[in-house]
C-alpha positions as CSV (number, residue, x, y, z in Angstrom):
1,X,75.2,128.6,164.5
2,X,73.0,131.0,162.6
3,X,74.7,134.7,162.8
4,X,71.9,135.8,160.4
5,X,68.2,134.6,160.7
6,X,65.9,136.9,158.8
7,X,65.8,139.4,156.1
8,X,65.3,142.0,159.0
9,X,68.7,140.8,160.2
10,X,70.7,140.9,157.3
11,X,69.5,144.9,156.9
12,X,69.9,145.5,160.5
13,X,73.8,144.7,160.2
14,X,74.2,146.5,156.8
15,X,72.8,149.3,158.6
16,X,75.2,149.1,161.4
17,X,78.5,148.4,158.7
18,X,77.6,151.3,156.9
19,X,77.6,153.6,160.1
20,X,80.8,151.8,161.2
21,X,82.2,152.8,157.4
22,X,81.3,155.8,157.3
23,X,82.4,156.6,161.2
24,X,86.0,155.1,160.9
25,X,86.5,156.0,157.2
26,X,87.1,153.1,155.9
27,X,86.3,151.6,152.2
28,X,84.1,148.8,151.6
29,X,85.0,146.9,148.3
30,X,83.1,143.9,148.4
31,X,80.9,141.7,150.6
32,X,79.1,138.4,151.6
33,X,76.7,138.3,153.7
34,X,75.4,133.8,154.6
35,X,73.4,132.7,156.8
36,X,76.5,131.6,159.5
37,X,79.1,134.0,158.5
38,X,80.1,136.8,156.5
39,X,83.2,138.2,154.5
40,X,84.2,141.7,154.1
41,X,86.9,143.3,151.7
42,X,87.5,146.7,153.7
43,X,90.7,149.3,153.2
44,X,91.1,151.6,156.2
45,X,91.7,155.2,155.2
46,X,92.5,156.5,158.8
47,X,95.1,155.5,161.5
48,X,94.1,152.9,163.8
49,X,90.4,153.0,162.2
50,X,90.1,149.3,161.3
51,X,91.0,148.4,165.1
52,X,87.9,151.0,166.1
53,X,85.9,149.6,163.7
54,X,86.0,146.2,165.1
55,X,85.3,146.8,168.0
C-alpha cells in the first residue's frame, strides 16, 4: 500500500510534521520518507507531547 504517491505528497506531510514539531516541541533528528512507509528519529521536549503529536 502506497502511503506516499507523488512529490506533492511527500511535501504535504513534511509540511504537516514540521507544524506537529514545532506545536508539541519536539526534536526531529533524522528521517525517511519511502514510498510505503516512513521512519522518524524524534525526542520529545514537553510532557505528554509525543502522545499529542501522534495523534
Amino acid at each position: 500500500m502506497q502511503v506516499f504517491d507523488d512529490e506533492d505528497d511527500y511535501e504535504y506531510f513534511l509540511t504537516l510534521l514540521k507544524i506537529g514539531l514545532e506545536k508539541e516541541n519536539i526534536e526531529l533528528y533524522v528521517y525517511c520518507l519511502m514510498s510505503n512507509h516512513f521512519h522518524l528519529l524524534m525526542v520529545p521536549r514537553g510532557e505528554n507531547s509525543l502522545s499529542k503529536f501522534m495523534q
